[in-house]
NULOVEX-910767 format. One record per atom (N, C-alpha, C): x, y, z. Coordinates in steps of 0.2 Angstrom, whole numbers, plus 5000, padded with zeros to 4 digits. Example, Ala and Ser with C-alpha at 12.3 -4.5 7.8 and 13.67 -1.06 7.14 Angstrom:
% residues 2
506649725039506249785039506649845039506449895035506849955036506450005039
//
This chain:
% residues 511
494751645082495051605076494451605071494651615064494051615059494051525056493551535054493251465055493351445049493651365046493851335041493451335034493851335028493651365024493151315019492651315021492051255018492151255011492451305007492451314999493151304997493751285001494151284998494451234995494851234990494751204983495651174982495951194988496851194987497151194993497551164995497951145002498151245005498251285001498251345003497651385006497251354999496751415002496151395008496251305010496051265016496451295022497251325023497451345029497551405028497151435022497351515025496851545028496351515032495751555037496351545046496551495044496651465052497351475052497351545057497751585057498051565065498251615069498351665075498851575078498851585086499451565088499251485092498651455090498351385089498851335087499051255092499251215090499051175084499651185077499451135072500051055072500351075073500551005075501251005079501450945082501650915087501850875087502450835091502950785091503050765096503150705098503750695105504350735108504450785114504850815117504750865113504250905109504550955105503951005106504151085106503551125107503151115102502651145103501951125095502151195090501951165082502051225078501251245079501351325078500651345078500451355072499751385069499651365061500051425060500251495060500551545058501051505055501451465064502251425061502051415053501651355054501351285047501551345041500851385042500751435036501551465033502051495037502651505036503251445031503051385038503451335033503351315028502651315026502251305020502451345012502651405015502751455013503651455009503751435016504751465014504851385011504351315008504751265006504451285001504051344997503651324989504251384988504551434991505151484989505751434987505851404993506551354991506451314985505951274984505851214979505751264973505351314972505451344966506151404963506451394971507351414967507751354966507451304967507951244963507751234957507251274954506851254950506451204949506051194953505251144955504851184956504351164953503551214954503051164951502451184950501751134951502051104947501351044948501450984945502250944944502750984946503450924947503450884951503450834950503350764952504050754958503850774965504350754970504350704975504750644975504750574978505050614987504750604992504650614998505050555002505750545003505750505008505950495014505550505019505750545026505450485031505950475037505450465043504750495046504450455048503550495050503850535056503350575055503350625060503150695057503250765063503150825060503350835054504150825055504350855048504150835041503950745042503750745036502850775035502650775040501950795037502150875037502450945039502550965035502750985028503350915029503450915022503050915015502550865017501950835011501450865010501450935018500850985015501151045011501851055013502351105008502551095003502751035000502551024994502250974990501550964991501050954988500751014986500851064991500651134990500851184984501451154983501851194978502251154971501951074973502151054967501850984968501950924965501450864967502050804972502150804977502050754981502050684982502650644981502450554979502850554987502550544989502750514998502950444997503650404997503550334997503850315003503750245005504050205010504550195012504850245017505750245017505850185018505650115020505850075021505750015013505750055009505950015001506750005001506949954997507349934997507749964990508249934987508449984980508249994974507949924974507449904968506749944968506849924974505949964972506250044972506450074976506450124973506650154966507250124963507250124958506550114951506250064954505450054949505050134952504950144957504650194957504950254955505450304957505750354953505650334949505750294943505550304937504950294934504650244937503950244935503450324938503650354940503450444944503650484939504450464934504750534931504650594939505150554945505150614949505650654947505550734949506050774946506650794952506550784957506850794964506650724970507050694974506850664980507050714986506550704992506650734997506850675001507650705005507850645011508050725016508050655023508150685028508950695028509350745030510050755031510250715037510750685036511050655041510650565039510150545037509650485036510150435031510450375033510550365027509950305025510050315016509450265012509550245006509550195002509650164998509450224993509150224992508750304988509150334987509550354991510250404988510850384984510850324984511250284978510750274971510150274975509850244965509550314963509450364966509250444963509950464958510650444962511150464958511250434954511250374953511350334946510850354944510250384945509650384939509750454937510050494941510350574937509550614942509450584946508850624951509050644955509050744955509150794959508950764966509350754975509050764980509050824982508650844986508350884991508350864999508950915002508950885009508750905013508250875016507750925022508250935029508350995033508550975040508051025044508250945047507550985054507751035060507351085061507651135066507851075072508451095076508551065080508251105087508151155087507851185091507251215092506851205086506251245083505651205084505151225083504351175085504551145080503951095081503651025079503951025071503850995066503651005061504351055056504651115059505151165056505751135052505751165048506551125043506751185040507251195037507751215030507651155024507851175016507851125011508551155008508951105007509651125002509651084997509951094991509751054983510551094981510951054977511351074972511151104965510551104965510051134959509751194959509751244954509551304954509051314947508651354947508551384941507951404942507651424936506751444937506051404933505751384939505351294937504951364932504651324928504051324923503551364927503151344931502651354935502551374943502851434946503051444951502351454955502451444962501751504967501651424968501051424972500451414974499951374968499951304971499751264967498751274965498351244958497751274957497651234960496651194959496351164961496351094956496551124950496651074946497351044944497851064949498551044949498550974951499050944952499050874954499250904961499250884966499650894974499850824974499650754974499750704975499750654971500250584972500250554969500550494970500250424970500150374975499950294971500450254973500350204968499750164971499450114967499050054971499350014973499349994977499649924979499949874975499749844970499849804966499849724967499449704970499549644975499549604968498949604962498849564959499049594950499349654949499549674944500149724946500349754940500849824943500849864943500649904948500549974953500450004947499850024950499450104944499550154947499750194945499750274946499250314949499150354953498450384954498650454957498450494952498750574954497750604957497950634961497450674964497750734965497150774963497250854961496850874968497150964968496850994975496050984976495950994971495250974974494750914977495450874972495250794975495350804981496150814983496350824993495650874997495450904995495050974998494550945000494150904995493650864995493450825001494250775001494050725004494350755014494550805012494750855020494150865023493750895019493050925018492750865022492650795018492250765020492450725028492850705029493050695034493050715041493150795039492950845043492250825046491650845041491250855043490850785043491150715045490850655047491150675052491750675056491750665060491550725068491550785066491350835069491850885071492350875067493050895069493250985069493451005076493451055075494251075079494151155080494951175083494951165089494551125092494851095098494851025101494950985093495250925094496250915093496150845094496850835094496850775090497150765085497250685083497950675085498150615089498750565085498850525082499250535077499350515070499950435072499650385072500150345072500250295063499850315060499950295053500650315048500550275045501250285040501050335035501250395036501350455030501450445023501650385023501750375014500950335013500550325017499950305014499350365014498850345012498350395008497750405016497950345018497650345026497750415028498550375033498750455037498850525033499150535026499050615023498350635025498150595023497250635023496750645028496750585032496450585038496750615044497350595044497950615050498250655050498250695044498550755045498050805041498050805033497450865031496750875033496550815035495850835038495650875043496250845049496250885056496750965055496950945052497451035052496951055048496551015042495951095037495551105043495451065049494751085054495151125060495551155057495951195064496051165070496251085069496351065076497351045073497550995078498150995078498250915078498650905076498850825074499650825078499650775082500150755085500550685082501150705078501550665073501750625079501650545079502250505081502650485076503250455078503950435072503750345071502950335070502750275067502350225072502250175070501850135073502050085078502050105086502350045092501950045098501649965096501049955099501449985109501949955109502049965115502250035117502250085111502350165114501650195115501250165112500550215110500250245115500350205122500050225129500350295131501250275129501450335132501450395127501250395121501050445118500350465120499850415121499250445124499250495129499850475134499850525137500150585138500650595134501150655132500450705126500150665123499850695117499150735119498850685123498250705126497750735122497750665115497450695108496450655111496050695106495450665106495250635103495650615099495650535092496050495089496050455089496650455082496250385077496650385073496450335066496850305066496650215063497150185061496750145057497250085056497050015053496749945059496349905055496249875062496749835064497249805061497949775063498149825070498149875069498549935074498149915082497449925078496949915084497049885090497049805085497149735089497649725093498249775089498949745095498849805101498649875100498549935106498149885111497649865110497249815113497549755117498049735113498349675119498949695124498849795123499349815129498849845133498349855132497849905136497749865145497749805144497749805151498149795156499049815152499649825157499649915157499049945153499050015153498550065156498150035164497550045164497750115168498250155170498350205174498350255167498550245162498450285156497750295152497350245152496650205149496450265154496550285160495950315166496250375165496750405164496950485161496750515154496350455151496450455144495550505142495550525138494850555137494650555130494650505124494450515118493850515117493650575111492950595108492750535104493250495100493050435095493550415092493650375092494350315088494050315079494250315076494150305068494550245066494050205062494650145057494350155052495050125048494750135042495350085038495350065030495750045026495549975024495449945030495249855029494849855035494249805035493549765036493849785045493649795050493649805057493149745057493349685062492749635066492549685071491949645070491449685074491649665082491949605084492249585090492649625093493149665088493549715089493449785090492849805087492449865087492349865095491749805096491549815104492049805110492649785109493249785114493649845113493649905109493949945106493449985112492749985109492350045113492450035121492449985124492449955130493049985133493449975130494350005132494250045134494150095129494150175128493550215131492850175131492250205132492150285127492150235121492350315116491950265108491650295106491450275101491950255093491850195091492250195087491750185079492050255074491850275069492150215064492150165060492250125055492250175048492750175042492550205038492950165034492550185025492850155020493250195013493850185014494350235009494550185004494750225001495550174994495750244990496250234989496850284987496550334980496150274975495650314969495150384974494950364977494350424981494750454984495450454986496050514991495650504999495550434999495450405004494750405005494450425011493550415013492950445007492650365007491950345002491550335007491450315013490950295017491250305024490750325027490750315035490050305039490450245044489750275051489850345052489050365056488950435058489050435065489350475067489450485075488750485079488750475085488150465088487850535089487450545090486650495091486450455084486750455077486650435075486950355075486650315070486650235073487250225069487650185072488250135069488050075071488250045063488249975063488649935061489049875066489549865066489549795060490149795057490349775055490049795044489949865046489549895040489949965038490149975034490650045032490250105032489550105033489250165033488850195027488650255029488350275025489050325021488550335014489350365010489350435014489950475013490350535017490650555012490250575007490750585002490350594996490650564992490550544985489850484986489450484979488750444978489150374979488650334980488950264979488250224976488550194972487750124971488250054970487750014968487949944967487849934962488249904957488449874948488349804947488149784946488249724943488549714936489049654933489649644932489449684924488949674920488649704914488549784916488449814921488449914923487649924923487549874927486749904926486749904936486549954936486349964944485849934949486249904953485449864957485349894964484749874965484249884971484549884978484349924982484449914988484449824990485049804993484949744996485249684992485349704985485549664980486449674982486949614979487549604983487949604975488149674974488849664967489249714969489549744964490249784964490049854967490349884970490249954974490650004969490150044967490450104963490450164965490750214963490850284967490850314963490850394965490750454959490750524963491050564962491050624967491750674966491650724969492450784968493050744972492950674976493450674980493750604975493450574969493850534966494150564961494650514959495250534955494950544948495350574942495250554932495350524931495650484934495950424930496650414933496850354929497550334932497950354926498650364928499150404925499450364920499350384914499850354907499550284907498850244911498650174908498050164908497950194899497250184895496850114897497350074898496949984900496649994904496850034909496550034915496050064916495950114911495450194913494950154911495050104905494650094902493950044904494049994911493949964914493749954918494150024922494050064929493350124929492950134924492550194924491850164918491350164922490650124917490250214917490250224914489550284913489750324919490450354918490650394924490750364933490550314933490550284940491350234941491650264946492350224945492050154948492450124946492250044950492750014953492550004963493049994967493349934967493149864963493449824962493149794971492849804974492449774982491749764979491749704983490949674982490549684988489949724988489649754995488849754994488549774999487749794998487449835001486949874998486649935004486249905005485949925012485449905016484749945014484249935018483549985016483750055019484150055025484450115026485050155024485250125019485850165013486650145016486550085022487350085024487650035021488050035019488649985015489049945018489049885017489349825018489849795014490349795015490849765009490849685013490649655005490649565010491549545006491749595002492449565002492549574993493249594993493449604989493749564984493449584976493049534971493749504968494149504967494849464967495149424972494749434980495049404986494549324986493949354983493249284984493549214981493449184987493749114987493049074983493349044978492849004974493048914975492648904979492848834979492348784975492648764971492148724967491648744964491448814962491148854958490648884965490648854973490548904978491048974981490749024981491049084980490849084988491349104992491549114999491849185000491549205005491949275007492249295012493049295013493449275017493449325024492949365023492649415029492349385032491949335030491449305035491649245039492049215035492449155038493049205043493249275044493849295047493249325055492649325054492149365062491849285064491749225060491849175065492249145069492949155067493549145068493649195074493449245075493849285078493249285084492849255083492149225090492849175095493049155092493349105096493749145101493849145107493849145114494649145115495049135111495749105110495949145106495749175099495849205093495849305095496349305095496649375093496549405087496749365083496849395074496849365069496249345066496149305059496249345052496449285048496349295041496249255037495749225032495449185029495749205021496149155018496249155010496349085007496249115000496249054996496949014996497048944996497448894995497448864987497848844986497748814979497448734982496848704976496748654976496748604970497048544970497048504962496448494959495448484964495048454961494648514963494548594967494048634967494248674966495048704963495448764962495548784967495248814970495548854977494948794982495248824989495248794996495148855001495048845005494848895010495348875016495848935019496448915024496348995027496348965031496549025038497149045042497549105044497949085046497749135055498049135061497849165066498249165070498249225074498449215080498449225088498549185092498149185101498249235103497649235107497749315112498349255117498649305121499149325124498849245131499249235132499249175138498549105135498349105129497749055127498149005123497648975122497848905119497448875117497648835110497048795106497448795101497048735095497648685091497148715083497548675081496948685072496448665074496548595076495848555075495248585080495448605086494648635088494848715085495148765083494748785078494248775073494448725068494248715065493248695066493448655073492848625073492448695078492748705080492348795081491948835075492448835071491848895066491748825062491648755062491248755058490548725061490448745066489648735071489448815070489748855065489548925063489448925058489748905052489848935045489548845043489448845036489348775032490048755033489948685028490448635030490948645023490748675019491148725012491548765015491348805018491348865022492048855028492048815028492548785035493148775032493748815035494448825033494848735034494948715029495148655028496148665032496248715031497148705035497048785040496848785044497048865051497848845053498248895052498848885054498948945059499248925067499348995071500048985070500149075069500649115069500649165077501449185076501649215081501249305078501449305071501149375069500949365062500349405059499949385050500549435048500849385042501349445037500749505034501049565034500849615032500949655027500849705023500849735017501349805022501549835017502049885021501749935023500949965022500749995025500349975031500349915031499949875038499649835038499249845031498549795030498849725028498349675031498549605030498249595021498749575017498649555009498449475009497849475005497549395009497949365002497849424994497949384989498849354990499049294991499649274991499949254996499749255001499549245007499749175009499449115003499549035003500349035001500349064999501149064996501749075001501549125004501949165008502149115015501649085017501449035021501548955022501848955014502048875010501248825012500848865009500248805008500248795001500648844995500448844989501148814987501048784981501648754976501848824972
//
């Protein structure tokens, strides 16, 4: 097999060394596509979407079930045109805000799938595109049918400076910015991935991440397909199937969030006949802050090293990572960068010193130009070429990165500025605590308050008050969460991660 294309600059010209009859990806009950397959299907969606008249840069809304088909999907036409993957589980509103806010020119649904999407594409006058999946045919194989014909603008094989992708922020605290990423931005961040984690064609990842985020496209499916190994699609994240996909999949890593972590974890011990079948080279997390308590019960599980790394949707995912052993990881630290430069800003743009605590900046091939159609933003987002990730972190004397917490999330109590990761690893010391998170409260005389909310590992028990009096024989007496509420489960954001900004609201601690 010829070995992956260290220069490749385009989702095509990354899979076209890795050829011959090698598994590229994989399903539940279904045989594996080989890259040849991939390379074909790749191929006959850029033919089809360019005879409905779509070709580069048309902006195509993806809304599929996880699994092969969709990661073929997203590598096929991202290849051939730009790719907006959303959350099939939006409801009609939101989709409607995003198809338009995209100007998509087509959405892709599953045949047979029904979705709200299909009522607000027609009233918006937006082309569908139906994918149907081989019912007979390896992992990943489809046909596309459209009502639409004609000849797109820009046919073939998308450039380097095409857009492939295109993916909103979160918008926790404003409205969702646009972030388009060009192939070389995706190639980049395959590239870096690959070679932090050592990935070759005889790994396997399973992919339990959500395909509509910048997580799973990149790390769970382009990284490991650019490194000629094979990615095995589950149809989504269930903590209680994971084991038996471990064992049907008999992958040598997989990625996730640390939420996903924590619940595989509270199944792992009704799963020890699987845990001893199991052989993984290294666990990867990434998206939001891993406890280090979590780290070391993750390695213990598995006896498998686990890689922490730091991404956000602006970079097309990974900015930093721990380095696989023998070199040192340090837990509860994002690593050294894997990518792109990184320094630390302070709030006027003047860079400081090792060890010194401000805003974490980045700069490399694998970040975005900017955001799409919003000068306010570009204008704000970018000091002398270094985008600014809006995390407050510090490097160490040995260049590894620490985010102590993200500069909108910093609880100010009384003009003390508190960092809700630090109050979330004493919380999570306790002996009882499964799953912390620390955010702001509203208060009448210091503005905000410091509240926790958490939940017990499995068969424990314990009340607010000895929490409380737990971490605060750890942290100052500022520092100590004035209301810990346990929950059965921390409300989450639709891609996993727990949203701390909004969180008092959510939970009726705020007016």
């Amino acid at each position: 097999m010829t070995q992956p294309n260290s220069d490749a600059r385009t989702i095509s010209e990354l899979l076209a060394p890795l050829g011959g009859d090698r598994s590229a990806l994989g399903s539940p009950g279904r045989p594996d596509l080989t890259f040849g397959g991939l390379r074909d299907q790749i191929t006959q969606t850029a033919e089809q979407l360019n005879s409905f008249g779509l070709g580069r840069e048309d902006g195509i809304a993806i809304v599929l079930p996880n699994g092969a088909e969709m990661a073929a999907a997203f590598l096929g036409v991202a290849n051939a045109a730009t790719a907006a993957p959303l959350n099939p589980g939006y409801r009609a509103d939101e989709f409607e805000f995003y198809l338009q806010d995209l100007d998509a020119k087509a959405v892709v649904v599953q045949d047979g799938v029904d979705s709200p999407v299909r009522e607000v594409a027609q009233r918006l006058g937006t082309p569908l595109v139906e994918l149907h999946p081989s019912s007979d045919g390896p992992a990943g194989t489809f046909s596309l049918s459209a009502d639409i014909s004609g000849a797109p603008a820009r046919p073939g094989a998308s450039g380097p400076d095409d857009v492939g992708l295109v993916l909103h922020t979160s918008g926790t605290t404003s409205r969702p910015k646009i972030v388009p990423l060009r192939q070389r931005n995706l190639t980049a961040t395959a590239h870096n991935i690959r070679n932090t984690l050592n990935l070759t064609s005889e790994d396997r990842c399973l992919n339990i991440m959500p395909l509509f985020h910048i997580h799973g496209v990149m790390a769970g499916i382009l990284a490991s397909i650019g490194a000629g190994g094979c990615t095995w699609c589950s149809p989504g994240f269930n903590a209680m199937q994971v084991f038996g996909w471990l064992r049907e999949a008999k992958p040598s890593w997989y990625t996730a969030v640390p939420t996903m972590h924590q619940l595989i974890l509270t199944r792992a011990s009704r799963n020890a006949d699987v845990l001893a079948e199991t052989s993984l080279r290294l666990i990867r997390s990434s998206s939001s802050s891993l406890p280090p308590t979590v780290m070391a019960e993750l390695e213990e599980t598995f006896d498998a090293p686990v890689i922490e790394s730091y991404g956000m949707t602006e970079a097309a995912h990974q900015m930093s990572s721990n380095p696989m052993p023998p070199l040192e990881r340090k837990p509860g630290s994002v690593g050294l960068p894997a990518g792109p430069e990184i320094a630390i800003m302070d709030e006027d743009g003047a860079l400081l010193a090792m060890g010194q605590r401000g805003e974490v900046v980045i700069r490399g091939a694998n970040v975005t130009d900017g955001y799409r159609n919003n000068p306010e933003a570009n204008a704000t987002a970018y000091t002398r070429g270094w985008f600014r990730t809006g995390d407050q972190g510090v490097l160490d004397d040995d260049g590894y990165l620490t985010i102590t917490g993200r500069l909108k999330e910093i609880i100010n109590r009384g003009g003390e500025k508190i960092s809700p990761r630090e109050i979330d690893e004493a919380l999570l010391q306790h002996p009882a605590v499964a799953q912390a998170v620390t955010f702001a409260m509203p208060h009448d005389r210091l503005g905000e308050e410091v509240a926790a909310a958490v939940v017990l590992r499995d068969g424990e028990e314990s009340d607010e008050r000895a929490i409380r009096r737990f971490v605060g024989e750890r942290v100052a007496d500022f520092k100590t969460p004035r209301r810990v509420v346990i929950l059965d489960e921390i409300p989450k954001g639709t891609t996993g991660k727990i949203q701390r900004i909004g969180l008092a609201k959510k939970l009726g601690l705020a007016k």
